[in-house]
ROVEXMAR-665149 format. One line per field, with one value per residue (C-alpha): residue in three letters; x, y, z. Coordinates in steps of 0.1 Angstrom, whole numbers, plus 5000, padded with zeros to 4 digits. Layout:
% ROVEXMAR-665149
residuo = Ala ...
px = X ...
py = Y ...
pz = Z ...
//
This chain:
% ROVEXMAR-665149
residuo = Unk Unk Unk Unk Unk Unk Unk Unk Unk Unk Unk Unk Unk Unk Unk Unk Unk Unk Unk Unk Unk Unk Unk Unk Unk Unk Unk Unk Unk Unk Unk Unk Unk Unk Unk Unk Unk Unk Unk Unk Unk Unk Unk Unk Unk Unk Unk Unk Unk Unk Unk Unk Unk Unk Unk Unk Unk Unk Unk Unk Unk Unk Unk Unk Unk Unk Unk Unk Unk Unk Unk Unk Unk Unk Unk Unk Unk Unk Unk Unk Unk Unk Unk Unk Unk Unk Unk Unk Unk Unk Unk Unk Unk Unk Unk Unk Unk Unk Unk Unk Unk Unk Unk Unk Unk Unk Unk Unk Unk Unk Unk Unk Unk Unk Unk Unk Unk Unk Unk Unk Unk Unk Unk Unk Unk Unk Unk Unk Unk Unk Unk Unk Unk Unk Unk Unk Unk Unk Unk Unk Unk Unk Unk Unk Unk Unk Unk Unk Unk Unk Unk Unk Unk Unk Unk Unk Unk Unk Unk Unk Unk Unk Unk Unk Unk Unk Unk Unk Unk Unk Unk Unk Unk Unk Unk Unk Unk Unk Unk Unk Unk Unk Unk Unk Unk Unk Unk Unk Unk Unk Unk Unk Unk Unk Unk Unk Unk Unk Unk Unk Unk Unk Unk Unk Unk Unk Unk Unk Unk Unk Unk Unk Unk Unk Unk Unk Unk Unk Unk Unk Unk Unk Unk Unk Unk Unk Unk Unk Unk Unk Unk Unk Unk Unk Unk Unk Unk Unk Unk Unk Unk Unk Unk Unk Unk Unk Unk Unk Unk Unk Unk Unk Unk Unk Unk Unk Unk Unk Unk Unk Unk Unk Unk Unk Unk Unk Unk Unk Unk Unk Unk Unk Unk Unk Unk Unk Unk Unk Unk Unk Unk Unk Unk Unk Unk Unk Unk Unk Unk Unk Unk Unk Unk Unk Unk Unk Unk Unk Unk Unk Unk Unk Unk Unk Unk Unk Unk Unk Unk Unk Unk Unk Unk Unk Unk Unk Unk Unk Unk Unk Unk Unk Unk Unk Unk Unk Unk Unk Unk Unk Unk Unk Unk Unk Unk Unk Unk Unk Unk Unk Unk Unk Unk Unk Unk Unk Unk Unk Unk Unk Unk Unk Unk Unk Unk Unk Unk Unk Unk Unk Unk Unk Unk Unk Unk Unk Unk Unk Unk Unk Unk Unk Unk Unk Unk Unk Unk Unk Unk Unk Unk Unk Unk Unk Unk Unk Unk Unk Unk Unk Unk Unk Unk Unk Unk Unk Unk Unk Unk Unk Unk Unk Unk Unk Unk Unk Unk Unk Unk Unk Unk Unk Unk Unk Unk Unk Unk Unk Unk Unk Unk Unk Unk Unk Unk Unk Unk Unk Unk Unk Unk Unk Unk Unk Unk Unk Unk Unk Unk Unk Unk Unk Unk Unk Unk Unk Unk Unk Unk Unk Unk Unk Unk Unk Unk Unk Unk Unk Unk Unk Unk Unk Unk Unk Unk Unk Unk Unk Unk Unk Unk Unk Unk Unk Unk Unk Unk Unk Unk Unk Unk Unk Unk Unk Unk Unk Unk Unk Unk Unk Unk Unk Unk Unk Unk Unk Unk Unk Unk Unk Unk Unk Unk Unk Unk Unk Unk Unk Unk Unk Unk Unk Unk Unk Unk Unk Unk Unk Unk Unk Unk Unk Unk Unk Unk Unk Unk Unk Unk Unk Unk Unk Unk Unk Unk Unk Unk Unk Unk Unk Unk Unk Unk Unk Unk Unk Unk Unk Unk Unk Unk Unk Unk Unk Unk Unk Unk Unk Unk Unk Unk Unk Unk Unk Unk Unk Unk Unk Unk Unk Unk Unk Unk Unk Unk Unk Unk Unk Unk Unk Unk Unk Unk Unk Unk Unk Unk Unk Unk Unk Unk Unk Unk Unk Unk Unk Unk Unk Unk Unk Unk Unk Unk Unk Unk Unk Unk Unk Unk Unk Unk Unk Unk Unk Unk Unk Unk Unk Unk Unk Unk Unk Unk Unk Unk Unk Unk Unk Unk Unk Unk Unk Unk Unk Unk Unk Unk Unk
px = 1602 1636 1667 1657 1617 1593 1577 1538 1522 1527 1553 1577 1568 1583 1616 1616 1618 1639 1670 1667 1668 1699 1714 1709 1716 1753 1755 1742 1767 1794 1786 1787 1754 1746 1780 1770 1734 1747 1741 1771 1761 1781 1796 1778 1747 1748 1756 1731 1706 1719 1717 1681 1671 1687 1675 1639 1644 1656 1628 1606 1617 1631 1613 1625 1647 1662 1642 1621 1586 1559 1547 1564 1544 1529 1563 1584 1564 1567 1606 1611 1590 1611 1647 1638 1622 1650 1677 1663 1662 1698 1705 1686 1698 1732 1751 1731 1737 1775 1772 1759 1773 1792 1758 1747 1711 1685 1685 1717 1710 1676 1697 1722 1698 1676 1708 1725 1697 1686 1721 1723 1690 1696 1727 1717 1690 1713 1748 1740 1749 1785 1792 1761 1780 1814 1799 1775 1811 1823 1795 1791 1831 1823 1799 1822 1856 1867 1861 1878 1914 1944 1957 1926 1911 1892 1874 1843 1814 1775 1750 1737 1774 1782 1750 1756 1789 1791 1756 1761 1799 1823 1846 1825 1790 1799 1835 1855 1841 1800 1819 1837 1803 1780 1804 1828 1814 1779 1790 1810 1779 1757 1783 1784 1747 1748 1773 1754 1717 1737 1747 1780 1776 1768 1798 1827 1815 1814 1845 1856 1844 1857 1897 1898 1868 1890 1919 1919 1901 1887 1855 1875 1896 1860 1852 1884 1888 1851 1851 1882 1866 1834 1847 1868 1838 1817 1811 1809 1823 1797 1774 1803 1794 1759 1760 1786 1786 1751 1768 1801 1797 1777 1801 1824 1808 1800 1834 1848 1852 1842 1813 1838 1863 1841 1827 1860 1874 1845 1845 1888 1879 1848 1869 1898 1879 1878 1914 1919 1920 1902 1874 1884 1855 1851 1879 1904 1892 1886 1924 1931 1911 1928 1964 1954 1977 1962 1937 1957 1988 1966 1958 1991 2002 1973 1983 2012 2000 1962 1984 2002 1970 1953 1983 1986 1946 1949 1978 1962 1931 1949 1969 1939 1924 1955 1964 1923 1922 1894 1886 1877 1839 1815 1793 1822 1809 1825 1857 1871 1871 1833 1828 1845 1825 1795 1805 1832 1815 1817 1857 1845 1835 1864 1890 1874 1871 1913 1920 1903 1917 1950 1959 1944 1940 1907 1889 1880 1840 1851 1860 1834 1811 1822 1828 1791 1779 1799 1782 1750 1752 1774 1742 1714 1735 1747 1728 1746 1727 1692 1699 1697 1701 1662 1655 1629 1661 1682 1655 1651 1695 1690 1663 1685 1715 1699 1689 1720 1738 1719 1735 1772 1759 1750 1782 1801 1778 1784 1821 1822 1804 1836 1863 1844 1842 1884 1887 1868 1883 1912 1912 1927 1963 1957 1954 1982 2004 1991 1995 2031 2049 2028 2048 2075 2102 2089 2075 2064 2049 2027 2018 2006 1987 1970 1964 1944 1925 1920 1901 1884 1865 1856 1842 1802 1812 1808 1840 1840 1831 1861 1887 1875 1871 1901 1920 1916 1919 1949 1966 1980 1997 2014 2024 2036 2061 2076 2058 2049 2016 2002 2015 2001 1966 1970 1980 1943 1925 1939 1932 1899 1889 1905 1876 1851 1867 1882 1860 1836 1821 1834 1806 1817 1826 1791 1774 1794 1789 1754 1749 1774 1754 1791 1795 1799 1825 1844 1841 1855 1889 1890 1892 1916 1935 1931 1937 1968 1986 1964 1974 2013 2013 2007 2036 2056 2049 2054 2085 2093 2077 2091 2059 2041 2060 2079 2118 2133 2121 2144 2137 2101 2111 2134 2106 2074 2096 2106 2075 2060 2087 2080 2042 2041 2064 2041 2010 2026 2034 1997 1982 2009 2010 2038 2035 2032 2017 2043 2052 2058 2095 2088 2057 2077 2104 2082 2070 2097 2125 2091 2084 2125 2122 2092 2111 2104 2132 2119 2139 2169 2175 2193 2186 2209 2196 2159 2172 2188 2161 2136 2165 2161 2121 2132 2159 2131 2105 2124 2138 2102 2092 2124 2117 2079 2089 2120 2096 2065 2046 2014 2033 2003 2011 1997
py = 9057 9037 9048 9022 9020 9033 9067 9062 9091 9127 9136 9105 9117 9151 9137 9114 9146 9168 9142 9129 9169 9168 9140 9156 9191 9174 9155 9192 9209 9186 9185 9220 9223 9257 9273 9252 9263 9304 9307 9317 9306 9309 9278 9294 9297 9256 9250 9268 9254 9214 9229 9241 9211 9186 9207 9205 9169 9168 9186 9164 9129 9131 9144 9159 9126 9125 9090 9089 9095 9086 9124 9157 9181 9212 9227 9209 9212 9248 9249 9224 9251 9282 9267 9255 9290 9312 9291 9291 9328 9327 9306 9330 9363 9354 9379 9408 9393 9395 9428 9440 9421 9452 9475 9441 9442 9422 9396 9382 9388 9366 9341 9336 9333 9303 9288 9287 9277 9249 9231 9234 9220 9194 9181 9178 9158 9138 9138 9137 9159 9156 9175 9199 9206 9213 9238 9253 9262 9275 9294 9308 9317 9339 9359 9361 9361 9396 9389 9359 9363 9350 9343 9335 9363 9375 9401 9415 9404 9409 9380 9395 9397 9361 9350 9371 9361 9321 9315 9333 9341 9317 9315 9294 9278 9283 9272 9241 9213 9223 9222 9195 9176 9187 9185 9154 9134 9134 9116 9089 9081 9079 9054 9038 9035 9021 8998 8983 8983 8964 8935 8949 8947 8907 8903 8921 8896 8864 8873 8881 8842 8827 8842 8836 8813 8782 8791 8789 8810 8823 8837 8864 8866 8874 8903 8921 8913 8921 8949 8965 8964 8973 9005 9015 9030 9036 9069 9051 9031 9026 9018 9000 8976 8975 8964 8940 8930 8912 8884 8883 8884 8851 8838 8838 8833 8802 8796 8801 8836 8848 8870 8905 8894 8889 8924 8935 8924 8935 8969 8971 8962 8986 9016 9008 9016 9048 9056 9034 9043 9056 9069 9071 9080 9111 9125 9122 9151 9170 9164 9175 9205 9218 9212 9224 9191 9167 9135 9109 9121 9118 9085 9080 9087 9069 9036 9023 9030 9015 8978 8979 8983 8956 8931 8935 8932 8897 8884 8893 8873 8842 8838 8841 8811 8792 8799 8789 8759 8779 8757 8773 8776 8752 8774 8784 8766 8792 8799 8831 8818 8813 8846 8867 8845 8858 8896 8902 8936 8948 8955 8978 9005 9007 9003 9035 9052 9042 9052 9087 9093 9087 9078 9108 9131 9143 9158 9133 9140 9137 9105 9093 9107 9084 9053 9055 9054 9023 9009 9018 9004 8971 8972 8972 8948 8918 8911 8888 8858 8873 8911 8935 8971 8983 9019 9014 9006 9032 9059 9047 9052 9089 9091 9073 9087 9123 9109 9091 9124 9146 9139 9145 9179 9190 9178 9195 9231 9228 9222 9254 9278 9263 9277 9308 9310 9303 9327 9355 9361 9347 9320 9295 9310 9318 9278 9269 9292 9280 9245 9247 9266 9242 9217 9232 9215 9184 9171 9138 9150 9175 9145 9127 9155 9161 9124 9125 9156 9140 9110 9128 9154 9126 9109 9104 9122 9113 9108 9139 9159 9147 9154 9193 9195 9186 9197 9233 9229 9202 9201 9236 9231 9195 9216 9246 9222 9211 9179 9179 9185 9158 9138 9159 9154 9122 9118 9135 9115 9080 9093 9106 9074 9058 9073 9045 9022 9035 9036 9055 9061 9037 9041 9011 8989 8992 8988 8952 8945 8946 8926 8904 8905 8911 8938 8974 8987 8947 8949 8984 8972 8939 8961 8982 8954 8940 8978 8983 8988 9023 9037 9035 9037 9077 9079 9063 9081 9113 9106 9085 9106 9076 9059 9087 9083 9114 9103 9082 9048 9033 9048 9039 9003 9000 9019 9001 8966 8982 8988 8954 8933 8953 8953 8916 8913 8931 8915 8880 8892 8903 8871 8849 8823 8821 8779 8769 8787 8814 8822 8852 8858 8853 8877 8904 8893 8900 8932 8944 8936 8943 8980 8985 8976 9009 9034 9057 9087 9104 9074 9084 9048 9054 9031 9009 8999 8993 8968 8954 8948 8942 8914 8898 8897 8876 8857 8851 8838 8814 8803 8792 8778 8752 8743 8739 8718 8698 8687 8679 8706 8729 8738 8753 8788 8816
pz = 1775 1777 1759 1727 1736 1707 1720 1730 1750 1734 1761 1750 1710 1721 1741 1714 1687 1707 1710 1674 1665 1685 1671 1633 1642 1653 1619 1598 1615 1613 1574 1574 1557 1570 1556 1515 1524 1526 1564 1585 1618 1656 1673 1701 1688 1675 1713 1728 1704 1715 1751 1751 1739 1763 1793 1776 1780 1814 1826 1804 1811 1844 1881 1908 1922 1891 1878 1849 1846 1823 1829 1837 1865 1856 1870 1853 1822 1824 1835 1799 1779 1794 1786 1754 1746 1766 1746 1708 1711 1727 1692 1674 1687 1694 1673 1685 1720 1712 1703 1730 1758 1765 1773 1798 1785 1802 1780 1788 1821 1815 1796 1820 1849 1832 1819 1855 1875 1847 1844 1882 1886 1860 1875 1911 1895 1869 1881 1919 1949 1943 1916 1920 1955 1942 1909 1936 1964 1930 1922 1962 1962 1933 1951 1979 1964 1970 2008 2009 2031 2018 1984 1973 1971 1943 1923 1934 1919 1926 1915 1881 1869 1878 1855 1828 1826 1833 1818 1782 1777 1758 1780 1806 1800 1761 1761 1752 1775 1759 1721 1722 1741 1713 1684 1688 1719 1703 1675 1688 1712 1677 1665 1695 1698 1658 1669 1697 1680 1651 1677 1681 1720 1717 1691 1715 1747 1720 1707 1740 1753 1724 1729 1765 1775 1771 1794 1830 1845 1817 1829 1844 1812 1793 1817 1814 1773 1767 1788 1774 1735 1752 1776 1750 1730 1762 1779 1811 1836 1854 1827 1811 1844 1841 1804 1803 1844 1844 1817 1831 1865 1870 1847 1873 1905 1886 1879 1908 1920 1950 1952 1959 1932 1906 1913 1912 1882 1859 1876 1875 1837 1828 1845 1822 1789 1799 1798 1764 1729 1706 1731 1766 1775 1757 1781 1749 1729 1760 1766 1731 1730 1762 1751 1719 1701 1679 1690 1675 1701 1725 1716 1710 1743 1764 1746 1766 1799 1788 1780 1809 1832 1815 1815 1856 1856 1828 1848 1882 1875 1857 1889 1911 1886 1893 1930 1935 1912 1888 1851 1821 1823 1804 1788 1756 1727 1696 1683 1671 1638 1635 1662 1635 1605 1616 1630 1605 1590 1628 1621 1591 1611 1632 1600 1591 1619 1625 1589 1595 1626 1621 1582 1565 1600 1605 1627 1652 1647 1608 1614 1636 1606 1586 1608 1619 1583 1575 1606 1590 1559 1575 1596 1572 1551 1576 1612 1633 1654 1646 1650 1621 1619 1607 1590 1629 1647 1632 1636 1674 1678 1670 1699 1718 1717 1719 1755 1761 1753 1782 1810 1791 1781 1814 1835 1804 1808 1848 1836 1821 1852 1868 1841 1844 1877 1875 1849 1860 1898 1890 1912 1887 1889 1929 1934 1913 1930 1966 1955 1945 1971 1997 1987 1979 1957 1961 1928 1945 1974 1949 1929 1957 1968 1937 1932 1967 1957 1924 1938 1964 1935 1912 1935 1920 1889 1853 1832 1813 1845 1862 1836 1830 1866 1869 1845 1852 1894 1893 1862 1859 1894 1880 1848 1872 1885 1854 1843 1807 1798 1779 1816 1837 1821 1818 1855 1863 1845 1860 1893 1888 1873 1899 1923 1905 1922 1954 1985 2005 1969 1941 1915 1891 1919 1939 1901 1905 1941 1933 1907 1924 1956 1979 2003 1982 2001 2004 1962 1966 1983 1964 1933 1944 1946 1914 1898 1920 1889 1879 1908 1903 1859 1862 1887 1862 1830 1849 1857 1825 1798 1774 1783 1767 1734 1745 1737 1715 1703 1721 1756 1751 1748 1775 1798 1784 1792 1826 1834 1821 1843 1868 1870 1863 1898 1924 1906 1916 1947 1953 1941 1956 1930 1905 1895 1929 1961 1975 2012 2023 2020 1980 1979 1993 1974 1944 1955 1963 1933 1909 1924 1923 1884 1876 1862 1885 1882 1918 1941 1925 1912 1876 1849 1851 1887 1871 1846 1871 1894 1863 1855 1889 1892 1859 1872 1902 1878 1857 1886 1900 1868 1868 1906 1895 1863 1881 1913 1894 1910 1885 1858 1841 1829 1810
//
């Protein structure tokens, strides 16, 4: 049974009941309905209950290689029937569990077991090898900890304790990663989901065509606009890719593109969503939860570093269209006028979800709430180009996003073995300590170490696995050293996204490459190079917290235009095109007086010196564009 196909055998009528349950256990508990019904009921116990279930699933849906199957074996049918039985008395029994955690009866030993080896099981058959490997070193260190030499060395722990303690306590498989999953994340996907069964997904890549379809190069121009709207509410790059990638991507090659750049710019584009507002990818109220500050700074601060990767990717691809001669493709036949005629009640949902989240500040699965019901009603009110929202459709979104929601919940639960594993032998404060004094007083060569380790762990990893993966092995070192935390969180999750499109193993980018039909590891480098710009942005709002909204007005401006100047210089210098063909004394001129211009305080350049530079990229351009216009050559611009 697909993600949106009507259940037929008794197995998909099961899946199919389990992950709508999930889906309105989420909304009941978000409406508090337990606490007006009398009941008072444990966070915990609401998260083992979401947890049972999606491991019942797992085991249901999906065999051994991790692909779906129309029928679960006898072993997997029975491994389904013990988690969901070992976890609805964990729901049940909680308090007593609680009480007695003390005393380590054999329950929580039995609870911890089925919930350790399940989630481990789940994700090497879900989530791949990576991250199963790197929970499962974690998860070995912990036996072995106290006989590890060195600074690393840990507490002494024997195998029942580890389960017992990351497969029941709350501060690791029932911490903040598994709450925020089941609580906030689970909603946005249901609004997602409404969004897209609605025709939202068709409305975002028309309205995308229709802005940008007419310019030059604008087949490139759809994939990174449609793909921004698109990611920005996506949980996934990679699926982000696989949704978007199979229209845009022969859009392209037809216009033009080669085979490797067209891979590249949709998966450049698709990885973007996931570090833009509102949803990032569900790493935003992970963020939030950690730093314990509100979503909407959060936001806040992801905003001006999520333009300025997107103007370097826009402006990259225009000057590609240029430099190659690539037309506006033939296929745009709307407007944005009659786009947003027909999909107006689309921008409903997301005034509501904007007012809620940062008008009358709620809780971000408050607001979500409330943004998927507008969707609803928009939904069952308006269709747009044939598609309607059916009380059938809406009944199939809560199956499907129970399912969608499975594999989130079990790279969030393997999440937390890791913070307990951290927590309990004290290895978390032994690796910030190492990291530091290895590099000593050198904030950029610690930056540039954890950017490498960054990439290398989320390599194959889900968004929200990287970030709390992350954010408890990397970010406390960054923090150590004196960068502020909200950049220092932020500076993980660029370079952990960064991993979906940096080779040996660029998910996103092989997703493109093939659908494109190029060379994976050719797409890889070509993306690279059109995402140049997210690998430099996080140097820059570490060392110019401005860019984070952390200063004054003013310095925000003057970095954000910094920034933008100097951007806009190295990606003419890449693309070697600025109104006419460049050689290569201007490239480098480019590069170099663009990179000079990034406000980046660690060169010891003050300033003054970047406005300076940022004033001669300027003076550089104009100066192109006058020689352009005064000798007749393309004068066609942006």
């Amino acid at each position: 049974m697909g993600n949106s196909a009507a259940p037929k055998t008794r197995i998909d009528w099961l899946v199919a009941i389990l992950a709508a349950t999930m889906v309105m256990a989420c909304i009941l508990w978000n409406l508090e309905a337990h606490t007006r019904l009398g009941f008072a009921l444990l966070r915990q116990q609401y998260m083992a209950l979401i947890l049972g279930l999606a491991l019942t699933i797992v085991f249901l849906r999906f065999g051994p290689d991790g692909k779906e199957v129309d029928k679960p074996s006898l072993v997997d049918l029975a491994i389904a029937f013990i988690c969901l039985g070992t976890l609805l008395y964990a729901a049940i029994d909680f308090v007593w569990l609680l009480e007695e955690q003390f005393y380590r009866p054999w329950q929580i030993t039995l609870v911890g077991s089925v919930v350790v080896l399940a989630v481990m099981e789940g994700i090497r058959r879900r989530a791949g090898f990576m991250l199963f490997g790197i929970v499962a070193v974690f998860l070995v260190y912990a036996l072995f900890a106290d006989k590890v030499p060195g600074r690393l060395v840990g507490r002494e722990l024997s195998a029942q304790r580890l389960v017992e303690y990351v497969g029941f306590d709350s501060s690791a498989v029932f911490s903040s990663p598994l709450a925020v999953g089941t609580i906030t994340v689970l909603l946005f996907v249901f609004f997602g989901q409404l969004l897209f069964a609605a025709g939202g997904g068709a409305f975002f890549t028309d309205l995308a065509m229709a802005a940008t379809g007419r310019t030059r190069g604008g087949s490139a121009k759809i994939a990174v606009f449609g793909s921004a709207l698109f990611g920005s509410i996506s949980g996934s790059a990679v699926s982000n890719v696989a949704t978007t990638g199979v229209i845009t991507i022969p859009l392209m090659q037809r216009g033009g593109y080669s085979k490797e750049d067209a891979g590249a710019i949709e998966s450049v584009a698709s990885t973007g969503g996931q570090l833009t507002p509102p949803i990032m990818g569900a790493a935003a109220f992970l963020m939030a939860e950690f730093l314990d500050i509100p979503y909407a700074t959060v936001a806040a601060a992801a905003l001006v570093p999520a333009v300025l990767y997107y103007i370097a990717v826009f402006l990259q691809v225009d000057l590609i269209a240029a430099r190659d001669g690539i037309a506006a493709p033939d296929e745009v036949a709307t407007t944005v006028r009659e786009v947003l005629a027909e999909g107006w009640h689309f921008l409903i949902p997301f005034a509501v979800l904007l007012y809620g989240l940062f008008w009358i500040r709620l809780d971000p699965e408050d607001s979500a709430l409330m943004a998927a019901i507008a969707i609803a009603l928009a939904g069952l009110v308006r269709g747009y180009k044939g598609t309607r929202l059916s009380l059938r459709a809406l009944g199939l979104v809560f199956v499907s996003t129970g399912i969608a929601m499975v594999d989130l919940i079990l790279v969030v639960a393997a999440a937390g073995f890791v913070i307990g594993v951290l927590n309990v032998t004290g290895l978390g404060f032994a690796l910030t300590l190492l990291l530091v004094d290895a590099v000593g007083s050198s904030i950029v060569l610690l930056l540039l170490i954890s950017a490498v380790v960054c990439i290398i762990l989320g390599m194959g990893m889900p968004t929200s696995g990287v970030y709390v993966l992350l954010a408890s092995l990397v970010a406390p070192s960054l923090v150590e050293a004196g960068v502020t935390p909200i950049a220092a969180h932020l500076f993980i999750l660029y370079f952990g996204m960064m991993s979906m499109i940096t080779p040996p193993v660029a998910l996103a980018a092989f997703a493109a490459a093939a659908i494109s039909g190029a060379g994976a590891i050719r797409t890889g480098l070509h993306a690279m190079r059109v995402g140049w710009a997210a690998f430099i942005l996080p140097f820059a709002f570490v060392a110019t917290p401005a860019l984070l909204f952390e200063g004054t007005m003013t310095e925000t401006v003057v970095a954000a235009a910094l920034t933008a100047v100097g951007v806009a210089g190295v990606t003419v210098g890449i693309a070697g095109y600025w109104g006419r063909r460049l050689n290569m004394a201007l490239r480098l001129a480019f590069v170099a007086l663009g990179a000079l211009a990034l406000p980046l305080g660690f060169i010891g350049v003050s300033t003054a010196l970047h406005i300076g530079f940022g004033i001669a990229v300027v003076a550089l351009g104009t100066a192109l564009i006058l020689t352009a216009a005064n000798t007749g050559e393309n004068r066609n611009f942006i």
